[in-house]
One Martini backbone bead per residue (centre of mass of N, CA, C, O) as a GRO file, in nm:
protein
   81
    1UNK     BB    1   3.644 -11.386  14.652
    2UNK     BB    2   3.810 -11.513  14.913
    3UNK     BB    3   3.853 -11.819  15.110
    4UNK     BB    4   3.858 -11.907  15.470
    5UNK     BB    5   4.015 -12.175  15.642
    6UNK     BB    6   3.988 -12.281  15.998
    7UNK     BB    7   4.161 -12.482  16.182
    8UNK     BB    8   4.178 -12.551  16.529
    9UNK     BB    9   4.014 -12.424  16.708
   10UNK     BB   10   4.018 -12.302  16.993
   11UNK     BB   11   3.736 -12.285  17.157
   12UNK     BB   12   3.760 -12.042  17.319
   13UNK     BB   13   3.798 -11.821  17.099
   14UNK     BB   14   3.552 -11.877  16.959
   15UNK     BB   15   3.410 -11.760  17.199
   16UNK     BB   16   3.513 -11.473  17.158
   17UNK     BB   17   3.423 -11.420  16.885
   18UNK     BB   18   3.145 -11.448  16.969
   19UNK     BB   19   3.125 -11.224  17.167
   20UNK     BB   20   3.206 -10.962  16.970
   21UNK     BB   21   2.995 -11.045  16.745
   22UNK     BB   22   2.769 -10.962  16.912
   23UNK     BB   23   2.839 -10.689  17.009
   24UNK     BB   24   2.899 -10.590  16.721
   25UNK     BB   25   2.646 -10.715  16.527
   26UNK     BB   26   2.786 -10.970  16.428
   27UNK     BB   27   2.944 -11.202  16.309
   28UNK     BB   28   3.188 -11.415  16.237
   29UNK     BB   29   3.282 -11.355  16.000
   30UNK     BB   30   3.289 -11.010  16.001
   31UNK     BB   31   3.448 -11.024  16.194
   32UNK     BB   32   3.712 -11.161  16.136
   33UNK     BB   33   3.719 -10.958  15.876
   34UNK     BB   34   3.780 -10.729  16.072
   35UNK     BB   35   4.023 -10.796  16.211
   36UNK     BB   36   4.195 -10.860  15.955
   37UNK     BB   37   4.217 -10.567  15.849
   38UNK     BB   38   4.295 -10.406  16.105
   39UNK     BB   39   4.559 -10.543  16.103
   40UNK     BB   40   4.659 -10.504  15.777
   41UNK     BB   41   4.604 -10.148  15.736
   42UNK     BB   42   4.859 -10.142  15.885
   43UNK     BB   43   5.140 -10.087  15.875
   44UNK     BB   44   5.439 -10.234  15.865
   45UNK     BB   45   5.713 -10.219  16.141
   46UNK     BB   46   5.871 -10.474  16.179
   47UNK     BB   47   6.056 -10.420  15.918
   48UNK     BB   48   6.243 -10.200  16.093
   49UNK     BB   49   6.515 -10.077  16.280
   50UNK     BB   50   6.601 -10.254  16.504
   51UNK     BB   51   6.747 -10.048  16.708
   52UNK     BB   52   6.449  -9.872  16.689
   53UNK     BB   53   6.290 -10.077  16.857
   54UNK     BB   54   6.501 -10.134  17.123
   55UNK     BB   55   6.481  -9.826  17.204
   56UNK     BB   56   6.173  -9.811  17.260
   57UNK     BB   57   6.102 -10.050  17.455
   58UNK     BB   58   6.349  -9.922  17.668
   59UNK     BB   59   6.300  -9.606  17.718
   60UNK     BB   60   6.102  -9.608  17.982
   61UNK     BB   61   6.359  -9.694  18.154
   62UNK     BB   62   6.577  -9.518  18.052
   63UNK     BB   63   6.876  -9.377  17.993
   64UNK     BB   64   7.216  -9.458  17.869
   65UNK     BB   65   7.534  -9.374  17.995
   66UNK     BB   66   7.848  -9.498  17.828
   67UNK     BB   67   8.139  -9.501  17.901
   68UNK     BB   68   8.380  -9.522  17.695
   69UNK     BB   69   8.697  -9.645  17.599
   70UNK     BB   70   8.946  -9.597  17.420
   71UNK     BB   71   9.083  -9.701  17.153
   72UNK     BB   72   9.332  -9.919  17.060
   73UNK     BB   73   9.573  -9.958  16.885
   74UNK     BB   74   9.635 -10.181  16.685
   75UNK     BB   75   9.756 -10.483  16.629
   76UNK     BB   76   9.992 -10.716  16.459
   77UNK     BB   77   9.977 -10.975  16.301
   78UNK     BB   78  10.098 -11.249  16.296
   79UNK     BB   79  10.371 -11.466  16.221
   80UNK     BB   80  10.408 -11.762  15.962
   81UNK     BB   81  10.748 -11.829  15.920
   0.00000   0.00000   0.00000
């Protein structure tokens, strides 16, 4: 097993893992390994499909239908003769 030392621990935070792993009957070691573990052992969805993460976000919001005007055909481009 490896170990991990967290260096510069914000007091606030050190105490609410104080209290989380009294609550849970565990260490804060205990604890710790379990929050960590908790959060690793779901698939990372964050590098899936961009587009699909941004329409997920503001789904909630209602969906938008913007009418776009067709293409116009391409202009020739400039010459330099």
């Amino acid at each position: 097993m490896g170990s991990l030392t967290i260096r510069n621990l914000d007091p606030g935070l050190k105490d609410r893992l104080r209290a989380r792993a009294a609550e849970q009957g565990r260490s804060m070691e205990a604890e710790a390994q379990h929050i960590l573990q908790s959060a690793l052992s779901t698939p990372d969805t964050g590098k899936t499909d961009l587009g699909a993460r941004i329409r997920a976000r503001f789904a909630p919001l209602g969906d938008v239908d913007l009418e776009l005007p067709a293409r116009e055909e391409a202009r020739d481009p400039p010459g330099f003769a």
